[in-house]
C-alpha positions as CSV (number, residue, x, y, z in Angstrom):
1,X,87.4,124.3,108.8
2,X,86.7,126.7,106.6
3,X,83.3,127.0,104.5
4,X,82.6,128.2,101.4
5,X,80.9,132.0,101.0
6,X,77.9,131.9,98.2
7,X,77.5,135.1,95.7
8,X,76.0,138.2,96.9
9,X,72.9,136.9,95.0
10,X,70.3,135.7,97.8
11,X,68.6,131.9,97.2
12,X,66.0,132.6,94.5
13,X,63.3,131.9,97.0
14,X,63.5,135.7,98.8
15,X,61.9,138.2,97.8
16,X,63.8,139.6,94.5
17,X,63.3,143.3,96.0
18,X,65.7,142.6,98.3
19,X,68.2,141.1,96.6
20,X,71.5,142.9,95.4
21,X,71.4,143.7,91.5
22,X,75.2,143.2,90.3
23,X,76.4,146.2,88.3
24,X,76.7,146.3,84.8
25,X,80.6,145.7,84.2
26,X,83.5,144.0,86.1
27,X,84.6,146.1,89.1
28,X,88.0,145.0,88.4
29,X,91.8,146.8,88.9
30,X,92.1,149.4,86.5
31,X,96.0,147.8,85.8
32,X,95.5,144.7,86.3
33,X,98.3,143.2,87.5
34,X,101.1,145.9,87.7
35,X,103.9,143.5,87.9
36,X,103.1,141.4,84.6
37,X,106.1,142.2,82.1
38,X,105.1,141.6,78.6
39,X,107.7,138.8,78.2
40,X,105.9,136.7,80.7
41,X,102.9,134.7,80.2
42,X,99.9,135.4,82.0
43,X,96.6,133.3,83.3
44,X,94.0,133.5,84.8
45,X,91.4,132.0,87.0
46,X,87.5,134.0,87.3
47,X,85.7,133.2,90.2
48,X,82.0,132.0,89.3
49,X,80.3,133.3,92.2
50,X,78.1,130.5,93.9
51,X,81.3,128.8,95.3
52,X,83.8,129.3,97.6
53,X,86.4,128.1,95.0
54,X,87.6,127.5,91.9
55,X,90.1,125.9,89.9
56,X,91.7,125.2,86.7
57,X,94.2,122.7,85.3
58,X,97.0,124.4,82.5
59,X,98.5,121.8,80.7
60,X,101.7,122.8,78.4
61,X,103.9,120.1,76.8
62,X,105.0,118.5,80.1
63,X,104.2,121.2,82.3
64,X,101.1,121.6,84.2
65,X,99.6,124.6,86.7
66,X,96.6,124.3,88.5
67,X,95.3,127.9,89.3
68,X,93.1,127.9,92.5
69,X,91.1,131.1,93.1
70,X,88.5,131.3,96.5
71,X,86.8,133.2,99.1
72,X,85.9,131.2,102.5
73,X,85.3,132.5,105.7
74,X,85.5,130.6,109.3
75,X,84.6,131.6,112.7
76,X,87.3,133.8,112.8
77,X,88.3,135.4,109.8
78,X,87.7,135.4,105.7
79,X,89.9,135.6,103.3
80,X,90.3,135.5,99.6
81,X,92.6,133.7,98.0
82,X,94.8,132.7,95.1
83,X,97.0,129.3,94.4
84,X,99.6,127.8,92.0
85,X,100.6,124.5,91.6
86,X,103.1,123.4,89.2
87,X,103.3,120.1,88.2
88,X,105.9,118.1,85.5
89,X,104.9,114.8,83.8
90,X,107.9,112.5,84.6
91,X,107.2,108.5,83.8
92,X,104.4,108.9,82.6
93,X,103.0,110.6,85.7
94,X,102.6,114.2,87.3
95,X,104.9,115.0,90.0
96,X,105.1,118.6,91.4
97,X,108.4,120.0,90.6
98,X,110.0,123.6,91.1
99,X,109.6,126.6,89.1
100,X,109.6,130.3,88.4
101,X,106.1,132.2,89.2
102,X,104.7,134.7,90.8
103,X,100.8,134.9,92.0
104,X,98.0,137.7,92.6
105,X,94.4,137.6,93.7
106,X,92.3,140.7,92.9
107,X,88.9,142.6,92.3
108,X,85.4,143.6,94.3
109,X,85.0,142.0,97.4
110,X,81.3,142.5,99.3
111,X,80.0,142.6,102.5
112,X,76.4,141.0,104.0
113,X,74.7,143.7,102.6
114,X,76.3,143.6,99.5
115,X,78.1,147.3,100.0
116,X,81.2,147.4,98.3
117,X,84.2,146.6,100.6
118,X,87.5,146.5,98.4
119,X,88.8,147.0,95.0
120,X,92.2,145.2,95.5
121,X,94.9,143.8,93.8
122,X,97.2,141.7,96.4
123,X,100.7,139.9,94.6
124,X,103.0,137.7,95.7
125,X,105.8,138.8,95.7
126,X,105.8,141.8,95.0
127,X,108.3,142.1,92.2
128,X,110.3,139.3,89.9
129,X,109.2,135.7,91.1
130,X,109.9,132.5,93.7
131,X,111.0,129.7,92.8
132,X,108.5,127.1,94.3
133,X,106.1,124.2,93.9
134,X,103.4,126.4,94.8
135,X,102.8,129.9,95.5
136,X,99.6,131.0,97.3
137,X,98.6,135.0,98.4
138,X,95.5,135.6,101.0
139,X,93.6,138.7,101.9
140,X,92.2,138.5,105.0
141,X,89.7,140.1,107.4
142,X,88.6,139.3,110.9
143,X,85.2,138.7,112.2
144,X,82.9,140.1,112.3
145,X,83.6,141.0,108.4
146,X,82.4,138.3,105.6
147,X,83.5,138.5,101.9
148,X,80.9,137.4,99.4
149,X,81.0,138.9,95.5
150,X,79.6,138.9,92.7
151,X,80.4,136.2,89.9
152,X,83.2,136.7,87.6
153,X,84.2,139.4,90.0
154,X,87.1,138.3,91.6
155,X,90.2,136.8,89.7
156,X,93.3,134.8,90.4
157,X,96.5,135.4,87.9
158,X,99.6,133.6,88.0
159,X,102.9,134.6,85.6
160,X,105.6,132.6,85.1
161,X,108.9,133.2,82.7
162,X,109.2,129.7,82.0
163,X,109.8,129.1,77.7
164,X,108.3,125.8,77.9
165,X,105.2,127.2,78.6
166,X,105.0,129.4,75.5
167,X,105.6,126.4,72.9
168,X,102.4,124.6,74.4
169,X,100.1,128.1,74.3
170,X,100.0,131.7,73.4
171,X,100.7,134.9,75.3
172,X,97.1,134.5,77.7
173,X,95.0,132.2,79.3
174,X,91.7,133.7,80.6
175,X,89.0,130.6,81.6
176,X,85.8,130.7,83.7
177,X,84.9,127.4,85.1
178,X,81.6,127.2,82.8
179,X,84.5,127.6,79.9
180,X,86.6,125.0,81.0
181,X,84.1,122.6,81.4
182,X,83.1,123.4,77.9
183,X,86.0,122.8,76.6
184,X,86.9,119.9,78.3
185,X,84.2,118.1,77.4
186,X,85.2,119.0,73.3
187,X,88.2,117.8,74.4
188,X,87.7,114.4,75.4
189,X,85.3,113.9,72.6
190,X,88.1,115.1,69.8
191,X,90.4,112.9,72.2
192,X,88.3,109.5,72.1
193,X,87.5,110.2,67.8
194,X,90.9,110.4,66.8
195,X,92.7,108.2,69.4
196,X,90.4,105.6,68.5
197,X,91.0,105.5,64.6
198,X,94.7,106.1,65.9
199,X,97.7,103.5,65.1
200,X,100.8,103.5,67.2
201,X,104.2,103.2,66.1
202,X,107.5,101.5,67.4
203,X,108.8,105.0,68.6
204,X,105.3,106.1,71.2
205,X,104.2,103.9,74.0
206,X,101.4,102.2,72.2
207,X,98.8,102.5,74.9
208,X,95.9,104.3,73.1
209,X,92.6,104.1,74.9
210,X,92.4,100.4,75.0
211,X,94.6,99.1,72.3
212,X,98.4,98.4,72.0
213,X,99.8,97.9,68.9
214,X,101.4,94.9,67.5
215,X,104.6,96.0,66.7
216,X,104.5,97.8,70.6
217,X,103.9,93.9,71.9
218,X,106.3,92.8,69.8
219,X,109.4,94.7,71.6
220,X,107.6,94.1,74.8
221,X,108.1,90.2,74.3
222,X,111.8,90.7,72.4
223,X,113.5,90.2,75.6
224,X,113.2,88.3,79.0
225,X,110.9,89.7,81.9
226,X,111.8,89.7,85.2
227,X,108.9,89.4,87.8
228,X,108.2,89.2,91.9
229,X,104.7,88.6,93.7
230,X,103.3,86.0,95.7
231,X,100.4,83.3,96.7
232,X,98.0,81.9,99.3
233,X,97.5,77.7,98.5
234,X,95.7,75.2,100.1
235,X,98.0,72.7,100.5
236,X,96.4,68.8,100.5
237,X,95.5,66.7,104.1
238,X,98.4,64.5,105.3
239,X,98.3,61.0,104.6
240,X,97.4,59.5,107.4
241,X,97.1,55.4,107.5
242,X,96.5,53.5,110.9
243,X,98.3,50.1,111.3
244,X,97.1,48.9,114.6
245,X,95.2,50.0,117.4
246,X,91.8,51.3,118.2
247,X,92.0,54.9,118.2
248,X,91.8,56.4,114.5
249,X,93.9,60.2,113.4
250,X,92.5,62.4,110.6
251,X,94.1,65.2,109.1
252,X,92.6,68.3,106.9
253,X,93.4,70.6,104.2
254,X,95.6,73.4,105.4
255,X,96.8,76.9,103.9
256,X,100.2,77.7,103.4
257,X,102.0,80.8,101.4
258,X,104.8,81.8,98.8
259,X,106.7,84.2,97.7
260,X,108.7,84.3,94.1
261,X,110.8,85.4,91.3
262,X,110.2,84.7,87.9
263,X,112.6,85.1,85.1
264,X,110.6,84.7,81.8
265,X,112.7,83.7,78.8
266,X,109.9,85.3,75.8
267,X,110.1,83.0,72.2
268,X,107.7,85.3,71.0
269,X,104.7,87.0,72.4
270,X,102.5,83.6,72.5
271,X,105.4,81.4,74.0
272,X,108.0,81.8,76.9
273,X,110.0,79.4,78.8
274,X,109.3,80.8,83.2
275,X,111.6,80.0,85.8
276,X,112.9,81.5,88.8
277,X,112.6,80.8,92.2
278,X,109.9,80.1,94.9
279,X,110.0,80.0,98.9
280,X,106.9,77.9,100.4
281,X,105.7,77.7,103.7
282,X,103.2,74.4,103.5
283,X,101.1,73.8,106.2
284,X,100.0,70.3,108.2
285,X,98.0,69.2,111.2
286,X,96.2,66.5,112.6
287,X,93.1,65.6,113.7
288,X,92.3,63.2,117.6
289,X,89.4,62.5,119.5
290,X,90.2,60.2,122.4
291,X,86.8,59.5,124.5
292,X,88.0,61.0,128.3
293,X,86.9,58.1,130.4
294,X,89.2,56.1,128.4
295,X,91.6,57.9,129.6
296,X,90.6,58.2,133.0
297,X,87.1,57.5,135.0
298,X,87.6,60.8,136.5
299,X,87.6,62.5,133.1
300,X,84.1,63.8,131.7
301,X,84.8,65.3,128.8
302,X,87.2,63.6,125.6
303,X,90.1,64.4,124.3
304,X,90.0,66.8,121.5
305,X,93.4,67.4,119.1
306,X,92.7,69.4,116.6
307,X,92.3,73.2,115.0
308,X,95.3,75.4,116.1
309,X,96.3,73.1,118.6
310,X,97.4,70.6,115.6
311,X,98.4,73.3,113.0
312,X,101.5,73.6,112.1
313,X,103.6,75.8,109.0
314,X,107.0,74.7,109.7
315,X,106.9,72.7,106.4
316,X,110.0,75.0,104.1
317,X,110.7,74.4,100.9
318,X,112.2,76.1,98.0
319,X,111.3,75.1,94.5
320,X,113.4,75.9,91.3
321,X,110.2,75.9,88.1
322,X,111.1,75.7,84.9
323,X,107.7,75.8,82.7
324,X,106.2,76.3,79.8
325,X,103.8,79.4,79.0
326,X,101.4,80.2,76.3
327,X,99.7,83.5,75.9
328,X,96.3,83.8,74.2
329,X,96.0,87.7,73.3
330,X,92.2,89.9,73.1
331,X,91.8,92.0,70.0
332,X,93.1,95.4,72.0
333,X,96.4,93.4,73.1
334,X,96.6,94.7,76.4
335,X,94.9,91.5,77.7
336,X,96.0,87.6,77.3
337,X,94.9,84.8,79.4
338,X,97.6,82.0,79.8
339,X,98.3,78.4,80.9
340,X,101.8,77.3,82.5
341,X,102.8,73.9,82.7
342,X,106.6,72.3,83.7
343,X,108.2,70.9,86.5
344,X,110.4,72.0,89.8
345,X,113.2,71.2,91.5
346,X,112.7,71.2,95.2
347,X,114.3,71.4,98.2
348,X,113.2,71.8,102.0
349,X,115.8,72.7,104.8
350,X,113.3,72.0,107.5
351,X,114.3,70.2,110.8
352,X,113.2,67.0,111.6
353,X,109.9,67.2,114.1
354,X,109.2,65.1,116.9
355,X,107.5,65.7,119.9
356,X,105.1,64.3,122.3
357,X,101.4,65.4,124.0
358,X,100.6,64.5,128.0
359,X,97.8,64.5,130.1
360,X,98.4,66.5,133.7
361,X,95.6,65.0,136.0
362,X,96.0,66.5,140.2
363,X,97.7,64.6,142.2
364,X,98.7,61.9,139.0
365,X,101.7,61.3,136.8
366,X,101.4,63.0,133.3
367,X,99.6,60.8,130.8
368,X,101.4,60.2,127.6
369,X,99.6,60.0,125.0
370,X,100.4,60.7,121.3
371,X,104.2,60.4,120.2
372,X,105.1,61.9,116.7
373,X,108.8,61.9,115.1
374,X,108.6,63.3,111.5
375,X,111.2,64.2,109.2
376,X,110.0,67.5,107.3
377,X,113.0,67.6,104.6
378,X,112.2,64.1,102.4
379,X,115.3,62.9,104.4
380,X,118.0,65.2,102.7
381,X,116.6,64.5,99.5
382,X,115.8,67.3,96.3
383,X,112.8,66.3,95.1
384,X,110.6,66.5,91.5
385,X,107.0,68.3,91.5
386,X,104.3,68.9,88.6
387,X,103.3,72.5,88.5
388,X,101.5,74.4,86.2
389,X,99.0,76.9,86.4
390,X,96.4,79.8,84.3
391,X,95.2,83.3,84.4
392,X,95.2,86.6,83.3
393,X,97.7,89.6,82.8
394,X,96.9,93.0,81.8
395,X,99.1,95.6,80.5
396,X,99.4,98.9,82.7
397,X,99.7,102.5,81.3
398,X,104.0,102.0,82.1
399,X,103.8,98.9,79.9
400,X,104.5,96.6,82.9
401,X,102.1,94.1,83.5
402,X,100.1,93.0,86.1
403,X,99.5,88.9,86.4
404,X,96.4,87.3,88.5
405,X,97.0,83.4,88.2
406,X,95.3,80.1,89.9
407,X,98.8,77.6,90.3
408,X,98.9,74.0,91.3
409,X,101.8,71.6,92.1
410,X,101.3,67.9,92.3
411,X,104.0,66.0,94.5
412,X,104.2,62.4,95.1
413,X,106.8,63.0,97.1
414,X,106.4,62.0,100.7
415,X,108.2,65.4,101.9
416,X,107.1,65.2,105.5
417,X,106.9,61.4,106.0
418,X,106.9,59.8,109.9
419,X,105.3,57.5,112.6
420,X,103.0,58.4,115.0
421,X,102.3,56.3,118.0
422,X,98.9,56.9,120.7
423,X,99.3,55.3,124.1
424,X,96.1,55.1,126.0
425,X,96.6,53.1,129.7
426,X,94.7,50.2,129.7
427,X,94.5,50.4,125.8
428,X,96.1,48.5,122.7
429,X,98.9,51.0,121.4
430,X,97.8,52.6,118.2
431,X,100.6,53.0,115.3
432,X,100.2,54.6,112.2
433,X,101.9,56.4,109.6
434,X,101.7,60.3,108.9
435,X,103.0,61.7,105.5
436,X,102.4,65.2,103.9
437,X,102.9,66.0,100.0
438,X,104.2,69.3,98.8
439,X,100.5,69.3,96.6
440,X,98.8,72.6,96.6
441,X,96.5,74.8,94.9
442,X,97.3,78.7,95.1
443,X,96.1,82.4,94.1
444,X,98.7,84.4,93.4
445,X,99.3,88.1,92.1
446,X,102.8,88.9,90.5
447,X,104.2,92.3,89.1
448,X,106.2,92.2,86.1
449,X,108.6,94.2,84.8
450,X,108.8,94.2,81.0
451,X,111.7,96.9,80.2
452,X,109.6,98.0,77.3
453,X,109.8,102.2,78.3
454,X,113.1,101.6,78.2
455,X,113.4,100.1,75.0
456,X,111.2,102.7,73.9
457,X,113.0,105.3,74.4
458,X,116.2,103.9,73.5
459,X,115.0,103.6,69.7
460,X,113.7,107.0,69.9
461,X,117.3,108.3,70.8
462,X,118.7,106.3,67.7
């Protein structure tokens, strides 16, 4: 790992006599950098003396450089050293992409004592340029050697040819960290001061710190949205209803899951017709107690049935929605809560269920006790749900939208519908129906794809 080397300065608490005075002016190259041709565009990044490193971000149209210029040391060498990075904005977002530079680090380099090592100038390469994503050249030294300097005393300069550069700033860049920070500051206040009072057109992407013009949501909602995501529900207890017998069966709430397409048909951006299609996984148990020495005298401890013992999720359904959404919009229009409300067509492939549970006592015959045969697919039969739903969706910076919703489907449907049957020796048989309902509550999260970039751009073109 390699640590950062502090300024020749000592910490202000020694004593100031023996602390190393810098010299009046910048011991820099006298031709500084040889290779820069006057056609190519030069910048720079001035090392500020307390840090190992700096940095600076060059922003040009859709081109951006960061310029990295530091001295470290480690146990084993130091080094001083200069970066590019060159970056493209594509989508909306910087990727590093390939281009034409070249890269040098230079100036006065120090030792512990603060006698003057070097006066150096080291590029990369040495003539014309590489074609990379990033170009980086390092002087180095061995231990016992340690490079420390003096602030604004050692500078990083990259050049590249590229004309794209030159229609988003002059002929030089030269920017100490103190300036940048300056000016970035002004920056972001002109930014926020005019972008605020600003007003977006049909032919820019609307999004201006917080607010989204209308006629921006207007294309957004001027054709359908396609969109995928999924849910956790809490699907309700099964019915369960005992018709003889002494012995009593409970059930409980269990989760189940989703997953979904939505195809959004948009009237206009307050009103849409949603449909699509979901896959559901709804789960089911059951819930026994049967005392143990009504089982057998030899048995000290009941019979429990329930938790993951009873839990099942092999409940599948598919559901075809077809609902109705309206859209309530915040003043900045990149926010809207919404309700949903419609019905589905559903349709479970499920296999029929039935099993059985023993008892295996030593030296004794198993013990039957519960028998269950269900049918998990409503016997062959499509079925009708009511679903609806509300929640929130927020625009993102690609104009896509992000959607946070709370869902429900009410089924009457008796989906998973059967008999179960507990035999206990000695005992009156105990017979009972078991039913489960497709009715849920969910949370689900969806992505949505609204096409509006594309759209966008497409009138921009025309």
């Amino acid at each position: 790992m390699q640590h950062p080397i502090q300024s020749c300065q000592p910490p202000h608490f020694l004593n100031t006599s023996l602390q190393c005075q810098p010299p009046g002016n910048r011991l820099l190259p006298p031709h500084w950098p040889s290779f820069v041709h006057h056609s190519d565009f030069k910048f720079q990044a001035i090392n500020e003396g307390q840090w190992g490193e700096n940095s600076t971000y060059n922003v040009f149209n859709n081109a951006r450089f960061k310029l990295k210029v530091a001295i470290n040391w480690s146990l084993i060498r130091t080094s001083a050293k200069g970066k590019v990075v060159s970056f493209k904005q594509k989508n909306g977002k910087w990727k590093r992409r390939r281009t034409s530079i070249s890269i040098s680090v230079g100036g006065s380099l120090y030792d512990n004592n603060c006698s003057l090592l070097y006066q150096f100038t080291s590029p990369f390469p040495s003539s014309g340029y590489k074609k990379r994503k990033s170009l980086k050249v390092v002087k180095r030294d061995l231990y016992p050697i340690k490079y420390k300097t003096f602030s604004g005393q050692v500078v990083s300069v990259f050049t590249t040819p590229d004309p794209s550069v030159a229609a988003g700033l002059g002929v030089q860049l030269t920017m100490t960290i103190c300036n940048i920070l300056k000016r970035g500051i002004l920056f972001l206040l002109i930014s926020f001061c005019l972008h605020s009072r600003a007003q977006v057109t049909a032919f820019n992407l609307g999004e201006v710190h917080g607010t989204l013009n209308q006629d921006i949501l207007d294309l957004m909602y001027s054709h359908s949205h396609l969109g995928i995501g999924g849910y956790l529900t809490l699907c309700e207890k099964a019915n369960v209803t005992k018709t003889s017998g002494n012995y009593k069966m409970g059930a409980s709430p269990q989760l189940g899951f989703g997953l979904q397409i939505n195809y959004s048909y948009n009237i206009n951006t307050k009103w849409s017709l949603v449909s699509g299609i979901y896959g559901n996984a709804c789960g089911w148990n059951y819930l026994l107690t049967i005392p143990g020495k009504d089982i057998d005298s030899s048995l000290h401890e009941d019979y429990v049935d329930n938790g993951a013992a009873s839990r099942d999720k092999n409940l599948f359904y598919i559901t075809l929605p077809l609902e109705v959404q309206k859209r309530w919009w915040t003043k900045n229009l990149l926010t809207c809560l919404f309700a949903n409300l419609g019905a589905g067509l559903n349709w479970s492939f499920s296999r029929d269920d039935n099993f059985t549970e023993q008892i295996f006592l030593p030296g004794r015959e198993p013990i039957q006790v519960l028998q269950m045969n269900l049918s998990l697919n409503n016997k062959g039969k499509p079925w009708i749900s009511l679903q609806g739903g509300a929640g929130c969706d927020w625009v993102l910076s690609n104009m896509n939208m992000i959607s946070v919703n709370l869902n429900f489907c009410l089924s009457f449907s008796k989906v998973a519908d059967g008999t179960y049957q507990i035999t206990v020796p000695g005992q009156p048989v105990t017979m009972g129906n078991y039913s489960v309902t497709t009715t849920h509550i969910g949370l689900g999260l969806n992505y949505i794809f609204t096409r509006t970039k594309k759209k966008l751009k497409s009138l921009q073109t025309q």
